[in-house]
C-alpha positions as CSV (number, residue, x, y, z in Angstrom):
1,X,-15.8,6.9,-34.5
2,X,-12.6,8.2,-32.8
3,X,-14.8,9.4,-29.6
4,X,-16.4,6.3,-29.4
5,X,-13.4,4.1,-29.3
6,X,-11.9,6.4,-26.6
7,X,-15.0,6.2,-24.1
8,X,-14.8,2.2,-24.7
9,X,-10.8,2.6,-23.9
10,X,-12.2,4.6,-21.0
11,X,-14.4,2.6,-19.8
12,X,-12.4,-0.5,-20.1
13,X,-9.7,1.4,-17.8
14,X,-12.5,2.5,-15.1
15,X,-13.4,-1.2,-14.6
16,X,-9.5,-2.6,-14.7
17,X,-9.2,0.4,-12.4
18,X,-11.7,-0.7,-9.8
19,X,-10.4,-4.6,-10.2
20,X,-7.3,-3.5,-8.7
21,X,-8.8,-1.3,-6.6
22,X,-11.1,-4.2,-5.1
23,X,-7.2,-6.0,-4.7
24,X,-5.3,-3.1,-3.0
25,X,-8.0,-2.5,-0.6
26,X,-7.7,-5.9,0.1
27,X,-3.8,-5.9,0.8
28,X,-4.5,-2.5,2.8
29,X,-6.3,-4.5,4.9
30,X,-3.7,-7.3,5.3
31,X,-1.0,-4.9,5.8
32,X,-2.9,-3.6,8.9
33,X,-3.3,-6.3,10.3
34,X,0.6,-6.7,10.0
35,X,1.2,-3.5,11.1
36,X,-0.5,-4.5,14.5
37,X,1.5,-7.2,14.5
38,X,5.0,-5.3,13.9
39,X,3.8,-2.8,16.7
40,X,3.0,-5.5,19.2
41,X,6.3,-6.8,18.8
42,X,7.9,-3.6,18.5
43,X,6.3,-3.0,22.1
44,X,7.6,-6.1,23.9
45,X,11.4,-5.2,22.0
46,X,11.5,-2.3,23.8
47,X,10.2,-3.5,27.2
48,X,12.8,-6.3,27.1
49,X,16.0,-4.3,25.6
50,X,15.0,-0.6,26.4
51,X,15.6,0.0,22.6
52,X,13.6,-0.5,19.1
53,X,14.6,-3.0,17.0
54,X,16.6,-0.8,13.7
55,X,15.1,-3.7,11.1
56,X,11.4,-3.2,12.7
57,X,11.8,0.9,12.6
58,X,13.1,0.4,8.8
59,X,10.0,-1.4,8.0
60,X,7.6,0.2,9.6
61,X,8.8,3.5,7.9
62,X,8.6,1.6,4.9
63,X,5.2,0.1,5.3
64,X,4.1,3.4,6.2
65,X,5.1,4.7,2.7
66,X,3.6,1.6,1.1
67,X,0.0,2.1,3.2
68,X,-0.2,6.0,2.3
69,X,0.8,4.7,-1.9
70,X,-2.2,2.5,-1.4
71,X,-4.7,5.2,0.0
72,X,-3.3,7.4,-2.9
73,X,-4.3,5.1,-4.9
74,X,-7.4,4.1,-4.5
75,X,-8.8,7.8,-3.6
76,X,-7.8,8.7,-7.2
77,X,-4.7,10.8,-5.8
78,X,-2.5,8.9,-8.0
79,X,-3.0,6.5,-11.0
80,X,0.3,4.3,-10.4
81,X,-0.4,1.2,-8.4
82,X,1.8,0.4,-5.6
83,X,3.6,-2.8,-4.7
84,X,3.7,-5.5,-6.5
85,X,2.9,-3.7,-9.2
86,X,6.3,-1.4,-8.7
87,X,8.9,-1.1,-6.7
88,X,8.4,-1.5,-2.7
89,X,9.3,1.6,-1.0
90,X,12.6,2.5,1.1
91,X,12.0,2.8,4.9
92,X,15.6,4.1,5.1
């Protein structure tokens, strides 16, 4: 009886899994299309003022961390789920 309640415990993770699997590849999406955003800006910072904007370079470091977290993620490299589920990362 013991192995049968594990493979339901297991199976009901596999499929809570892939739910928030479905949702992170979603926000992976979303945050490329804000990193495009942040680079375009990024670009036309420099043109204007010859230097990067320090608040753009901290968050694109950080949303750097965040996208590899997601790949991790949902390529089984990790089992923690990234932001909002914990913490966002530092980009400092």
């Amino acid at each position: 009886m013991n192995d049968f309640s594990n493979a339901s415990d297991n199976r009901h993770n596999i499929w809570m899994r892939a739910l928030f699997m479905l949702l992170m590849g979603f926000v992976l999406h979303v945050c490329g299309t804000l990193l495009f955003v942040v680079t375009v800006i990024q670009f036309v910072i420099v043109l204007l003022n010859d230097a990067p904007n320090i608040r753009l370079v901290s968050f694109g470091r950080g949303l750097g961390i965040y996208l590899r977290q997601i790949v991790n993620f949902l390529t089984f490299v990790t089992e923690e789920i990234p932001f909002p589920f914990s913490e966002w990362p530092a980009g400092e």
